[in-house]
MDAnalysis code that builds the backbone (N, CA, C; Angstrom):
import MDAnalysis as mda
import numpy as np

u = mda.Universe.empty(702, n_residues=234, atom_resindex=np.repeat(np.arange(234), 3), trajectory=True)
u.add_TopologyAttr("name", ["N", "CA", "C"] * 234)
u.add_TopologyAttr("resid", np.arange(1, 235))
u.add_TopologyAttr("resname", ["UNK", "UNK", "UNK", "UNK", "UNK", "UNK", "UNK", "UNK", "UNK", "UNK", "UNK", "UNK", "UNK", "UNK", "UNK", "UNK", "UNK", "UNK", "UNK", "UNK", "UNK", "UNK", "UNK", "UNK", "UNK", "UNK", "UNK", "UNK", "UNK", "UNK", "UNK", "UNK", "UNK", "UNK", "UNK", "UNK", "UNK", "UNK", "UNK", "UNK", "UNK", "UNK", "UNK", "UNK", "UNK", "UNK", "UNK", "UNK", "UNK", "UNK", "UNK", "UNK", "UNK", "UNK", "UNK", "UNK", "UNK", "UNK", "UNK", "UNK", "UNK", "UNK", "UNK", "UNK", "UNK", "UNK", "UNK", "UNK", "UNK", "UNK", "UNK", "UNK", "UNK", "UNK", "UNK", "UNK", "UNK", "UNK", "UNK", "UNK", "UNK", "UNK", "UNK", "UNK", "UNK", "UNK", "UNK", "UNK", "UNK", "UNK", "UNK", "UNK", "UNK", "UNK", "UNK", "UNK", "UNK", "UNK", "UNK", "UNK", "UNK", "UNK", "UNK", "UNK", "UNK", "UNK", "UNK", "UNK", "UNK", "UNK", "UNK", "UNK", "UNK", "UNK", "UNK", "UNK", "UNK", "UNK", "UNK", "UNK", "UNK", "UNK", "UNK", "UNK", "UNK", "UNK", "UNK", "UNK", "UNK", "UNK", "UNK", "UNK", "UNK", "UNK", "UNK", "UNK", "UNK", "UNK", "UNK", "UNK", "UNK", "UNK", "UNK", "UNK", "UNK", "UNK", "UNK", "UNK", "UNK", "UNK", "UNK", "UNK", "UNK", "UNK", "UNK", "UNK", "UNK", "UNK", "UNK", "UNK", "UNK", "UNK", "UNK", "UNK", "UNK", "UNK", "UNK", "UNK", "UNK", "UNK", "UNK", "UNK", "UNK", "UNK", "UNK", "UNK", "UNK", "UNK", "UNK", "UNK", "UNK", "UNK", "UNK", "UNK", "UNK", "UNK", "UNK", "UNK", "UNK", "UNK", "UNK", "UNK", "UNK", "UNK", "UNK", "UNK", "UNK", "UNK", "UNK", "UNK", "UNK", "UNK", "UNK", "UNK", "UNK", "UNK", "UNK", "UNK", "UNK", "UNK", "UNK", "UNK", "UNK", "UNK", "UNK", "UNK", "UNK", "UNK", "UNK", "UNK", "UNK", "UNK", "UNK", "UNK", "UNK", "UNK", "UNK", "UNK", "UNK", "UNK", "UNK", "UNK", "UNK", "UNK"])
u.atoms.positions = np.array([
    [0.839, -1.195, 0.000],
    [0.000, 0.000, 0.000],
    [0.880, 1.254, 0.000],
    [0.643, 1.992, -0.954],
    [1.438, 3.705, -1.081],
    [0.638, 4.506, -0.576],
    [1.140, 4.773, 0.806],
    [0.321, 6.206, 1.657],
    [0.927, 7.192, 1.173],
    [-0.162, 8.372, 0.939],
    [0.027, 9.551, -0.039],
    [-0.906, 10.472, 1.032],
    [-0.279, 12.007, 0.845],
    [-1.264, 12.988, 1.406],
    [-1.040, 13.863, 0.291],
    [-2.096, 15.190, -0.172],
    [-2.062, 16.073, -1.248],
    [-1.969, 17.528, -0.776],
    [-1.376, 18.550, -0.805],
    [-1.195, 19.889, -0.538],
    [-1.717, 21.096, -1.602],
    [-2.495, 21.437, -1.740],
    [-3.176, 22.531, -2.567],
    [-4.045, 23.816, -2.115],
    [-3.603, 24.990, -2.171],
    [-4.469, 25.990, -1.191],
    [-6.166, 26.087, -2.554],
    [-6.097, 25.244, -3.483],
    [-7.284, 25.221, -3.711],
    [-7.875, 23.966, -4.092],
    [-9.538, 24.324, -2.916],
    [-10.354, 22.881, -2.927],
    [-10.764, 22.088, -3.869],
    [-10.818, 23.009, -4.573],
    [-11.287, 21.919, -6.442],
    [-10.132, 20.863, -6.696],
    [-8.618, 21.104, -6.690],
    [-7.560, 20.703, -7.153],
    [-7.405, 19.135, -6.043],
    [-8.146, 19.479, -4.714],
    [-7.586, 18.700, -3.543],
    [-8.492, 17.287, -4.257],
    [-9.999, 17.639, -4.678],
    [-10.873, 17.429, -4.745],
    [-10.867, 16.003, -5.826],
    [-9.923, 16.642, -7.192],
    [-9.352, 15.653, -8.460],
    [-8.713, 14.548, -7.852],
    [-7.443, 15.402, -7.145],
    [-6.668, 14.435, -6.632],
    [-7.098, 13.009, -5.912],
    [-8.024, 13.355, -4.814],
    [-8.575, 12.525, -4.026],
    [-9.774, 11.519, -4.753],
    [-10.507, 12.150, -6.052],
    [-11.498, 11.211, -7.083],
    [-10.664, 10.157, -7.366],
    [-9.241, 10.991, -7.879],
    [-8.380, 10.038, -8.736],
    [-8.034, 9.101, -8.062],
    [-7.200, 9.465, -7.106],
    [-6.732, 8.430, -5.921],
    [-7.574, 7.385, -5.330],
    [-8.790, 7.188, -5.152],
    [-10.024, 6.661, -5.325],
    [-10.096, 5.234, -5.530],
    [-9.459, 5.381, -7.031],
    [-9.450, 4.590, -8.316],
    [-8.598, 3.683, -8.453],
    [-7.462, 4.167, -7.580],
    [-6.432, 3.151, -7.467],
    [-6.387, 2.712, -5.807],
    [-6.307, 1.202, -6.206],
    [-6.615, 0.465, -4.573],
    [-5.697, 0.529, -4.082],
    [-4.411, 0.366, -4.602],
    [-3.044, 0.307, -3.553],
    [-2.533, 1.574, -3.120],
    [-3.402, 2.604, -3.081],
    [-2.846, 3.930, -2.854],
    [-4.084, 4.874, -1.740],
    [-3.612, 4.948, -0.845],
    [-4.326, 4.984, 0.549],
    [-4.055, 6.540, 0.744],
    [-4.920, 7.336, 0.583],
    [-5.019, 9.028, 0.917],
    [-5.044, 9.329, 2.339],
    [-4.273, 9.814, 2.699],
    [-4.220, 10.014, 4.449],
    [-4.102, 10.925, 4.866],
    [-4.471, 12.228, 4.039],
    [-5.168, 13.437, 4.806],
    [-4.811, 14.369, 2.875],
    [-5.677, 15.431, 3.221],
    [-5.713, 16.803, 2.416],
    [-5.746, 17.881, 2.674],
    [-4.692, 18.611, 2.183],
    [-4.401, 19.889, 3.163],
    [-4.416, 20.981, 2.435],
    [-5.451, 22.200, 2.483],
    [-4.992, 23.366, 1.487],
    [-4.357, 24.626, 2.694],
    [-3.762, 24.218, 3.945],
    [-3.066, 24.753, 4.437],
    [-1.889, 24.203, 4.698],
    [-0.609, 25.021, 4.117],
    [0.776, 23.945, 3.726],
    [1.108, 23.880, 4.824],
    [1.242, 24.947, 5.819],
    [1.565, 25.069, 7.014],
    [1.380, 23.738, 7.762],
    [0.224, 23.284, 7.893],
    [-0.548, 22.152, 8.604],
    [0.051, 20.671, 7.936],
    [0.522, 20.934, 6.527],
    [0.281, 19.871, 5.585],
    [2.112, 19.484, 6.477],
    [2.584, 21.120, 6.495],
    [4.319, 20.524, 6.780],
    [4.040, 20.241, 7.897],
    [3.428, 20.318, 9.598],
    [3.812, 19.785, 11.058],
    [3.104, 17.909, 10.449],
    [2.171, 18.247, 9.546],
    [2.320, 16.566, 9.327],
    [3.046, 15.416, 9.188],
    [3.662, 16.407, 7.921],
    [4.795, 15.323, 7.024],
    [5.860, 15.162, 8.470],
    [6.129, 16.324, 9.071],
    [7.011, 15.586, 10.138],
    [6.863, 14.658, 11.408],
    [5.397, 14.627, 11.155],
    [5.314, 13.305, 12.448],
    [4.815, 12.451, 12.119],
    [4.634, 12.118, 10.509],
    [3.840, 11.140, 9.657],
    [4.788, 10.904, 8.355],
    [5.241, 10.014, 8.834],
    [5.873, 9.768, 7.559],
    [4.930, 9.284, 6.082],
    [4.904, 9.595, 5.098],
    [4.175, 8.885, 3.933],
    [4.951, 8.992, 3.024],
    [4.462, 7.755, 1.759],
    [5.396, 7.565, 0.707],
    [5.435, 8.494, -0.274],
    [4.186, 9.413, -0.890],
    [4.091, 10.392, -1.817],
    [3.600, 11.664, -1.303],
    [3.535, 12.431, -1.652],
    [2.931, 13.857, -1.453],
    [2.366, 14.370, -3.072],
    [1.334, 14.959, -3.310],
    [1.031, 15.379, -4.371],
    [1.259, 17.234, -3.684],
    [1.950, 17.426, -4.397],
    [2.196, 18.990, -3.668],
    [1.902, 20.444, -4.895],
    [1.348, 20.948, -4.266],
    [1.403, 22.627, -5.483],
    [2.358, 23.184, -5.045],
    [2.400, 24.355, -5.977],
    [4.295, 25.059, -6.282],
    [3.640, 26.013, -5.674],
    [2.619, 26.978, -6.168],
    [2.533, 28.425, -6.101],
    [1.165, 28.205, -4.679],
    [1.425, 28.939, -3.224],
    [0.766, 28.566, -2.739],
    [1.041, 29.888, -1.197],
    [0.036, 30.713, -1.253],
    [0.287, 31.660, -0.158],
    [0.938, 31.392, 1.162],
    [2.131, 32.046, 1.592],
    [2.591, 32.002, 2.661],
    [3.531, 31.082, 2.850],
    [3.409, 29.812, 2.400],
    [4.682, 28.632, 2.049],
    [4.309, 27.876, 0.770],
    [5.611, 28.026, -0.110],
    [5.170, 27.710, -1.229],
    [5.824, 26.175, -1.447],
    [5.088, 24.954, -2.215],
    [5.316, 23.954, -2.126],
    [6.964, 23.517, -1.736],
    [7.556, 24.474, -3.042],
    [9.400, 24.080, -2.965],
    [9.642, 24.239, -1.225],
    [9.502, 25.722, -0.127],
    [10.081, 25.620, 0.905],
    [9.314, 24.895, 1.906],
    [7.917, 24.170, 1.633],
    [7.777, 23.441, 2.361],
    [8.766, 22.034, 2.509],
    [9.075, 21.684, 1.504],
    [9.578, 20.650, 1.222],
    [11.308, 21.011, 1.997],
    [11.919, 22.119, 1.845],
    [13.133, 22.815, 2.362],
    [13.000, 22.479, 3.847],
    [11.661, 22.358, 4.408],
    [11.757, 22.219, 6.164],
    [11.576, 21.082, 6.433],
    [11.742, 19.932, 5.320],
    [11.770, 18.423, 6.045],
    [13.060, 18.017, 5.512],
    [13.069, 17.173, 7.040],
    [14.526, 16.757, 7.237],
    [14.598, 15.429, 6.322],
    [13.234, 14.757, 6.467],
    [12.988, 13.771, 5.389],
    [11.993, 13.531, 4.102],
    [12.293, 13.692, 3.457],
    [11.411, 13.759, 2.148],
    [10.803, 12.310, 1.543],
    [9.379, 12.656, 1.678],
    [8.697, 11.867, 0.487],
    [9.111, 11.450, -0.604],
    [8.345, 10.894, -1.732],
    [8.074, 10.894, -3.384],
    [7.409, 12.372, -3.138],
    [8.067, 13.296, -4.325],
    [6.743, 14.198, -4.466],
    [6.707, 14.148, -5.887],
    [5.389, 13.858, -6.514],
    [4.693, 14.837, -7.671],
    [4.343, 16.093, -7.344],
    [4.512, 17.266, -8.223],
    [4.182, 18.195, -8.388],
    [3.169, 18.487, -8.875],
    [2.144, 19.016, -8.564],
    [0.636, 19.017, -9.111],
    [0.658, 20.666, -9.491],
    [0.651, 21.469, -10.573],
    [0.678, 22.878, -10.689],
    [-0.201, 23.321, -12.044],
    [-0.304, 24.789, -11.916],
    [-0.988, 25.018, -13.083],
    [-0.062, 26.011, -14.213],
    [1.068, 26.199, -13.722],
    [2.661, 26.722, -13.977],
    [3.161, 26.437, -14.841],
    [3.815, 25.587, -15.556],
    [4.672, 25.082, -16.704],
    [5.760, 25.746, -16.200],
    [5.886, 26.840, -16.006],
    [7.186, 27.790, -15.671],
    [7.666, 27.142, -14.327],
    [7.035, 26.945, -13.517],
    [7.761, 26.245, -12.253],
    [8.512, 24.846, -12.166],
    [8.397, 24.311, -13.321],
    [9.250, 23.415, -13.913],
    [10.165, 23.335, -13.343],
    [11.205, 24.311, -13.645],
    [12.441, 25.044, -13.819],
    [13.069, 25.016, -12.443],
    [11.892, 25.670, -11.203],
    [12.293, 25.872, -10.286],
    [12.121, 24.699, -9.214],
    [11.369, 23.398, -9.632],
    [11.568, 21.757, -9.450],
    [12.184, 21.344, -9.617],
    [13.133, 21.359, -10.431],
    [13.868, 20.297, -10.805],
    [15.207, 20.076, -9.856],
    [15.357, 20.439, -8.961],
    [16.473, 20.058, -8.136],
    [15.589, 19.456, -6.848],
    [14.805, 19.418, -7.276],
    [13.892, 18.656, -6.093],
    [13.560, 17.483, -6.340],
    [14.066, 16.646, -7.283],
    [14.090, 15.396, -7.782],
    [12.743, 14.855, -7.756],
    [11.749, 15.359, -8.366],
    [10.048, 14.984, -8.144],
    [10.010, 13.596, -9.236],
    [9.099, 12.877, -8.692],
    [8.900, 11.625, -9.366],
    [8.352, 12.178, -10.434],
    [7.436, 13.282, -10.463],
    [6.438, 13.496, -11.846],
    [6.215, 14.933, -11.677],
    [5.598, 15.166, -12.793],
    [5.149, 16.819, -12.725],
    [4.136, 16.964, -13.748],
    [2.822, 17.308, -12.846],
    [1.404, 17.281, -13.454],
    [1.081, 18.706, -13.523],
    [0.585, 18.907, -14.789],
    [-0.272, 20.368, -15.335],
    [-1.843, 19.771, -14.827],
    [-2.175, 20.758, -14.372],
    [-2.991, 21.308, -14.153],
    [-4.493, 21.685, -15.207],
    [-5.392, 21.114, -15.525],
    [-6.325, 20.361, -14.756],
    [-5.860, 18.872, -15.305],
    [-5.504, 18.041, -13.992],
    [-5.374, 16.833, -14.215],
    [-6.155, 15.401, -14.046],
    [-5.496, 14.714, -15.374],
    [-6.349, 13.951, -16.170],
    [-6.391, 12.649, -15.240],
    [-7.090, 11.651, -15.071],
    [-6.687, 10.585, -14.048],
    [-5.845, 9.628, -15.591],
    [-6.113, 9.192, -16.518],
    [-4.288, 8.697, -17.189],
    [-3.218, 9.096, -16.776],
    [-2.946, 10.319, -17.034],
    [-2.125, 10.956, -16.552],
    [-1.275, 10.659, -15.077],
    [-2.462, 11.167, -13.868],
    [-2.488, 10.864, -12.595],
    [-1.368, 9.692, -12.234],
    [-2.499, 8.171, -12.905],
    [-2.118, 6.508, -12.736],
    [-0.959, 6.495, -13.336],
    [-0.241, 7.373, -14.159],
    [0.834, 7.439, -14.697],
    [2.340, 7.564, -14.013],
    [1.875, 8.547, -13.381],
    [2.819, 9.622, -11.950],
    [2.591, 8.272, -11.088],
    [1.622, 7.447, -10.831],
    [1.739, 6.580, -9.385],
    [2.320, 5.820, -9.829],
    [2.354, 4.959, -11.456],
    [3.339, 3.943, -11.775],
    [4.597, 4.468, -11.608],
    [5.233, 5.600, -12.012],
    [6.868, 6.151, -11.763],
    [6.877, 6.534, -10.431],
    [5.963, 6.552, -9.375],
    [6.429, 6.360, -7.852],
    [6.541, 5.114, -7.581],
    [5.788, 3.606, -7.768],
    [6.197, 2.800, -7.668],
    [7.786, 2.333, -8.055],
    [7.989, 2.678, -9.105],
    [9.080, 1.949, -9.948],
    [10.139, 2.675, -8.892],
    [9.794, 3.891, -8.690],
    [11.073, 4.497, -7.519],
    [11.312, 3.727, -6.206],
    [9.698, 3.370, -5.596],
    [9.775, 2.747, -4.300],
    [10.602, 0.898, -4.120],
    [10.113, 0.746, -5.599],
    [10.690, -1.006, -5.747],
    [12.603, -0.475, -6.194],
    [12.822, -0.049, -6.619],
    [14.315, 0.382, -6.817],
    [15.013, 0.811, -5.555],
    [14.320, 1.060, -4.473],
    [14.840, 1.808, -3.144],
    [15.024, 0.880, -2.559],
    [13.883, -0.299, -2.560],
    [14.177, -1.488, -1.905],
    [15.007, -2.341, -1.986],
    [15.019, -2.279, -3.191],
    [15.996, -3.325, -4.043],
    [16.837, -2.871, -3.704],
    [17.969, -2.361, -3.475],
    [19.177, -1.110, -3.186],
    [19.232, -1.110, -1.827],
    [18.264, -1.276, -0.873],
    [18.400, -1.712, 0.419],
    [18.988, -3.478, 0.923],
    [18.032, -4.020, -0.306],
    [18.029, -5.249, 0.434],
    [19.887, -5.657, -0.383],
    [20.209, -4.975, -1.729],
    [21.352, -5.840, -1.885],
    [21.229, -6.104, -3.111],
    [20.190, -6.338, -4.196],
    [19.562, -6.524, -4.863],
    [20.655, -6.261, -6.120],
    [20.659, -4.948, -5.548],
    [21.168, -4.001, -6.883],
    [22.741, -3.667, -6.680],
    [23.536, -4.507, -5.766],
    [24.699, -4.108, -5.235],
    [25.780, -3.618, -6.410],
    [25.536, -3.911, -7.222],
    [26.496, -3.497, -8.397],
    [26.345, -2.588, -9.146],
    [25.502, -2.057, -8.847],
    [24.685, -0.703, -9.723],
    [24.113, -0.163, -8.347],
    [24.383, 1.381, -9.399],
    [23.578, 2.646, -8.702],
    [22.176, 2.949, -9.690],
    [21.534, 3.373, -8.992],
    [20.252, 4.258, -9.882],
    [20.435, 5.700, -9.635],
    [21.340, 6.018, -10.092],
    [21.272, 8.071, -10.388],
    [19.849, 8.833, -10.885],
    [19.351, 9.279, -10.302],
    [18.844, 10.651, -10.337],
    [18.758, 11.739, -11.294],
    [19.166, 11.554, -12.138],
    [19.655, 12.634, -13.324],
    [18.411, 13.581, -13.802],
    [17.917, 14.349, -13.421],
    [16.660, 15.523, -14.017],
    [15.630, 14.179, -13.643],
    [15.026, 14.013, -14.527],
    [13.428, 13.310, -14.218],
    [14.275, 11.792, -14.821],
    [15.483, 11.556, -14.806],
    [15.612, 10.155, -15.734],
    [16.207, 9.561, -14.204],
    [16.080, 7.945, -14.149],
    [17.089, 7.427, -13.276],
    [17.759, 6.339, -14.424],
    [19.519, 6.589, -13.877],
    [20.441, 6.101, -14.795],
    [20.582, 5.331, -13.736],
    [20.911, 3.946, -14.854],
    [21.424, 2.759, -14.581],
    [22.902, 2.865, -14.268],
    [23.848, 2.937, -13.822],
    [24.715, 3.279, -13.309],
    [25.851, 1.641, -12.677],
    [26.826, 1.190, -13.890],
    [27.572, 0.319, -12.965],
    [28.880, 0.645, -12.307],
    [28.920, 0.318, -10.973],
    [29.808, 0.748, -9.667],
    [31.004, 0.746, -10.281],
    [31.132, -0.757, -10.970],
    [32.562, -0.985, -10.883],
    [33.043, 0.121, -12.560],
    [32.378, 0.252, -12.891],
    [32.589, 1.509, -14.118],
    [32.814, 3.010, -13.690],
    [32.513, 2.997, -12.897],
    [32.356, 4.903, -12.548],
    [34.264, 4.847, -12.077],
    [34.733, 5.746, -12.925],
    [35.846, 6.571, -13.064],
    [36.285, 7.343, -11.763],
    [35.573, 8.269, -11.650],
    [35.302, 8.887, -10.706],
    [34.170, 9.947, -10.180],
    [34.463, 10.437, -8.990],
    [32.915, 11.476, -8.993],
    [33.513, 13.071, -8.779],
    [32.941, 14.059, -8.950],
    [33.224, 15.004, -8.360],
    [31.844, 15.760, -7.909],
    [32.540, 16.623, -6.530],
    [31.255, 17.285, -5.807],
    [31.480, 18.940, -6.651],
    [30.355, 19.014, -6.939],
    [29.708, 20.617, -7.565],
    [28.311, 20.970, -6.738],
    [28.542, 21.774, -5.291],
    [27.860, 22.384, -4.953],
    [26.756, 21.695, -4.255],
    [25.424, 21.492, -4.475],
    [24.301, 20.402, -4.285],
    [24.498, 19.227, -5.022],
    [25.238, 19.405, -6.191],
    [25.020, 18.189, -7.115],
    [26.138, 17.565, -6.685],
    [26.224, 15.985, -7.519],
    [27.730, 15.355, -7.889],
    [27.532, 15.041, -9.615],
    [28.991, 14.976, -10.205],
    [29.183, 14.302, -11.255],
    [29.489, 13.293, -11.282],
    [29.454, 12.234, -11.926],
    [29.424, 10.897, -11.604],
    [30.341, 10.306, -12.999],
    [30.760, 10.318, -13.446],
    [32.376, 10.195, -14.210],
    [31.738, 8.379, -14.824],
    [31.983, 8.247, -15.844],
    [32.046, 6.932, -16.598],
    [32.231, 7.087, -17.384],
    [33.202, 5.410, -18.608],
    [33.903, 6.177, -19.520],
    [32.332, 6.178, -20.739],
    [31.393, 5.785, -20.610],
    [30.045, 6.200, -21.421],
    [29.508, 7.366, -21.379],
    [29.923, 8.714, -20.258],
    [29.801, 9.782, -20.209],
    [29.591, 10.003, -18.440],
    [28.945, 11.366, -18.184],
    [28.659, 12.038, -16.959],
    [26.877, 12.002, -16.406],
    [26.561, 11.382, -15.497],
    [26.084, 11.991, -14.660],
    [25.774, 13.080, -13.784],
    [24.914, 13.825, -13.693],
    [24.646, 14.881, -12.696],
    [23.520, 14.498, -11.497],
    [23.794, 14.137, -10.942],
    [22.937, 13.843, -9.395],
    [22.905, 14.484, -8.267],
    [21.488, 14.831, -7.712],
    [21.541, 15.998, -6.346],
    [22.249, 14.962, -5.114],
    [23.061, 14.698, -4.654],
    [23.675, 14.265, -3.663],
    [25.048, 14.808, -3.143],
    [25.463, 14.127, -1.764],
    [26.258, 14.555, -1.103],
    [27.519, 13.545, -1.511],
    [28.766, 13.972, -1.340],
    [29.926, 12.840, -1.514],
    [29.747, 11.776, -0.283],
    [29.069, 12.189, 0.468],
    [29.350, 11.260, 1.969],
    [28.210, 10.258, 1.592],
    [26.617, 10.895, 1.038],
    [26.078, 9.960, 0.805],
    [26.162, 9.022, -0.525],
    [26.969, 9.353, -1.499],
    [27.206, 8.361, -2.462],
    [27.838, 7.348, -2.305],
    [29.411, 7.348, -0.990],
    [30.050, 6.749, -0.674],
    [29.426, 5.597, 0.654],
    [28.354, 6.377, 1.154],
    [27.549, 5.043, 1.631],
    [27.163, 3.491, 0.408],
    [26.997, 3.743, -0.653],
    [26.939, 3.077, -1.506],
    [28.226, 2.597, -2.669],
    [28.849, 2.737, -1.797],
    [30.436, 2.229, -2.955],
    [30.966, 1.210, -1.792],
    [31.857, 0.460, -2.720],
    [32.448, -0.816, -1.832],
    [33.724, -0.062, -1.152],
    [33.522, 0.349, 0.067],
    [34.791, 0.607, 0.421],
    [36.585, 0.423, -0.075],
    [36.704, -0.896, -0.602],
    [37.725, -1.597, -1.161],
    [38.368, -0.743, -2.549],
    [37.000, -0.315, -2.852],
    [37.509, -0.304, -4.688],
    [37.210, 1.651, -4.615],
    [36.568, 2.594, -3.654],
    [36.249, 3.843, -3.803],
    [37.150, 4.448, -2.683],
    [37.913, 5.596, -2.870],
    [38.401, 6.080, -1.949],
    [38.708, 7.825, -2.116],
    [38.046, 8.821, -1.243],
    [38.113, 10.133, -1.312],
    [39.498, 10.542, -0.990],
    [39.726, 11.490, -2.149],
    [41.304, 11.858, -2.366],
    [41.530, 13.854, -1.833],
    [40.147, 13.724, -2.044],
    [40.034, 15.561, -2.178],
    [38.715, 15.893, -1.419],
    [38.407, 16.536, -0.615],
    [37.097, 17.694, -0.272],
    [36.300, 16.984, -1.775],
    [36.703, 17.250, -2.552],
    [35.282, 17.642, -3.666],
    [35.279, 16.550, -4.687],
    [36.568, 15.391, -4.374],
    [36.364, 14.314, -5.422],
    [36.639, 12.707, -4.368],
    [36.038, 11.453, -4.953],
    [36.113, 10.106, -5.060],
    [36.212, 9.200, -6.144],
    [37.449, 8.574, -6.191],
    [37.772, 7.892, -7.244],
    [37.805, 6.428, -7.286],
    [37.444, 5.757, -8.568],
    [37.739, 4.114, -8.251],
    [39.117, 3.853, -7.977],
    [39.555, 3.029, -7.391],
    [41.221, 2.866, -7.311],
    [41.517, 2.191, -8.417],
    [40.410, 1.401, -8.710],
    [40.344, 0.372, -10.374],
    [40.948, 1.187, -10.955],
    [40.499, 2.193, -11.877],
    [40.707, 2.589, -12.546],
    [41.938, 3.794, -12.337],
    [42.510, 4.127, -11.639],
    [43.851, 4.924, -11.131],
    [44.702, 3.981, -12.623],
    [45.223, 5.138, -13.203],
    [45.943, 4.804, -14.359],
    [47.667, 5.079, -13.749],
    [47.704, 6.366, -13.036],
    [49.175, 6.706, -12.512],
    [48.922, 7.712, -11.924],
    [49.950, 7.901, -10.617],
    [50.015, 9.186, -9.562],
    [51.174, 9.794, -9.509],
    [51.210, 11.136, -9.767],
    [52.240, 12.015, -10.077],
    [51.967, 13.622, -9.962],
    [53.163, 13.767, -9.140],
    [52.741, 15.359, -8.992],
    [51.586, 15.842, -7.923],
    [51.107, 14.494, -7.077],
    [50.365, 15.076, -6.518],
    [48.670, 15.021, -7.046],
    [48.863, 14.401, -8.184],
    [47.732, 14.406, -9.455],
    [47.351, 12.433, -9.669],
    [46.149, 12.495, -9.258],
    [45.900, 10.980, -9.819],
    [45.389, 11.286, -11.614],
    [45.933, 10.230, -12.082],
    [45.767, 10.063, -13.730],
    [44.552, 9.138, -13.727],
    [43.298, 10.007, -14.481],
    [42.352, 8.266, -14.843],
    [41.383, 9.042, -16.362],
    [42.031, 8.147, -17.139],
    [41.423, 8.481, -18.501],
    [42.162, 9.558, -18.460],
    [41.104, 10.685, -18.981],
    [42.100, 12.107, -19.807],
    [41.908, 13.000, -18.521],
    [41.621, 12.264, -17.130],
    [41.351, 13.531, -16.412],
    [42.411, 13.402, -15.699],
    [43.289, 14.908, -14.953],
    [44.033, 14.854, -13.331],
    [43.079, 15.116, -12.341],
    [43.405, 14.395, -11.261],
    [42.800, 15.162, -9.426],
    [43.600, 15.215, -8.879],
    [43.921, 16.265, -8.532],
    [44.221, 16.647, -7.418],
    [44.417, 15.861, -5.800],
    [45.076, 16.114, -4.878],
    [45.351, 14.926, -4.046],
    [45.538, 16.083, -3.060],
    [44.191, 16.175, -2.040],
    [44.292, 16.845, -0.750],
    [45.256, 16.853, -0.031],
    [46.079, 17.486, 0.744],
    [46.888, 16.948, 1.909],
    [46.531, 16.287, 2.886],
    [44.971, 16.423, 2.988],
    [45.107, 15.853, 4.313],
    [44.606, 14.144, 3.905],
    [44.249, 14.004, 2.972],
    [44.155, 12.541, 2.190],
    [44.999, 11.710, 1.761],
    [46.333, 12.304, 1.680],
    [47.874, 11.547, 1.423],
    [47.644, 10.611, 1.863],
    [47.821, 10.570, 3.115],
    [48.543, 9.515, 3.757],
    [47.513, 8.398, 3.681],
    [46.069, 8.152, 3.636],
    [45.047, 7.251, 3.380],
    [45.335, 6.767, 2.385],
    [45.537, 7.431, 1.200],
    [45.161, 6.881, -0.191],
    [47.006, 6.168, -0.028],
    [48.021, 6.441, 0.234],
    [49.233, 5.753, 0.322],
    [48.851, 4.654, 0.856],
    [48.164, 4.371, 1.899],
    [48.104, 3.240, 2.988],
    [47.396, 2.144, 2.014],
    [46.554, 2.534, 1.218],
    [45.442, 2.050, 0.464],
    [46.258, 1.314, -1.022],
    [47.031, 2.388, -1.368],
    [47.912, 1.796, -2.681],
    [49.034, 0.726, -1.752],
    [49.338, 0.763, -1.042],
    [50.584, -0.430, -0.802],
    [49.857, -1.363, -0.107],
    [48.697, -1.537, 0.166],
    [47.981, -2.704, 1.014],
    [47.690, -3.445, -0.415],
    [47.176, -2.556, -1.443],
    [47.405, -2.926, -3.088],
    [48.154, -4.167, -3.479],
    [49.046, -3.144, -3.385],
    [50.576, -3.692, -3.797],
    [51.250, -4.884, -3.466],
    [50.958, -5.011, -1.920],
    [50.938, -5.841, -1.215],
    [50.242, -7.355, -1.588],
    [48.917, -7.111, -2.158],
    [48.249, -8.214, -1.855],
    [48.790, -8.702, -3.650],
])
């Protein structure tokens, strides 16, 4: 069952949502809120799997509601905007519905929250240990571990380095590296993590992999040394 609550400061919009939702049995509506205020002390003592949320919305607008939880839902975006697009998309939304919405449509957005929720699991249980699922704008890339080159941190995002091209994903270096095999990933710099696989040559202070240099923190020396002669060693 996918518990979902909907946020809209108008009742007609709450109104679709909840017909639609209706319609589909595995998807359990557990409150409607056209006060966001109310909708956010929820989300924090109620956890649920989706949120259908509006962008443009007096006094807290969908994006900074979402800014005051420490843990985030699935959200679809439910708007009548097109232009707020733009200002979603680092909010990694499963879907993004115009406004007046269609229930195809709707059942559409709940199949790409599923497919997110069975991929999360899978990735928990082990499933997927060899692959990542990146995040990339509205796409999730298939992503294999032992391929990624390296990553670098840009700001909110990371780049995610393979020799098939780049990734851009909203994450942290600390949380990507929850998901790398310790053995084979190791942070060299503040702002980069590299496969050791793929370490072509170190010089200057500079790891070589493909056509790129990194840079080699000081205060990371001495790890990544310990790491190449345990290498060497074995």
């Amino acid at each position: 069952m996918i518990t979902c609550i909907a946020v809209d400061d108008e009742p007609r919009a709450l109104d679709v949502i909840e017909m639609h939702s209706a319609k589909i049995s595995d998807l359990k509506m557990l409150g409607l809120f056209s006060d966001p205020f109310k909708a956010r002390d929820f989300l924090k003592n109620n956890p649920v799997d989706v949120v259908f949320l509006d962008i443009n919305m007096p006094g807290l607008s969908g994006l900074k509601l979402l800014d005051q939880l420490s843990v985030r839902p699935h959200v679809v975006f439910a708007t009548a905007y097109s232009e707020y697009a733009v200002d979603s998309y680092e909010y990694e939304a499963a879907d993004y519905l115009l406004k007046p919405i269609e229930f195809d449509r709707f059942a559409k957005a709940i199949q790409k929250v599923k497919k997110l929720m069975m991929l999360n699991e899978e990735e928990k249980s082990g499933i997927l240990s060899k692959y990542l699922f990146l995040k990339d704008g509205f796409k999730q890339v298939k992503t294999c571990i032992s391929e990624i080159l390296y990553i670098q941190s840009n700001g909110n995002y990371l780049h995610v380095y393979t020799p098939s091209g780049r990734v851009n994903t909203r994450m942290t270096l600390n949380q990507i590296i929850d998901h790398l095999p310790s053995a084979s990933f190791i942070r060299v710099h503040n702002s980069y993590v590299v496969n050791i696989e793929q370490i072509e040559r170190i010089e200057n202070n500079q790891i070589i992999i493909s056509d790129s240099s990194i840079a080699i923190g000081p205060s990371y020396k001495e790890a990544l040394q310990i790491i190449i002669g345990n290498n060497n060693q074995a």
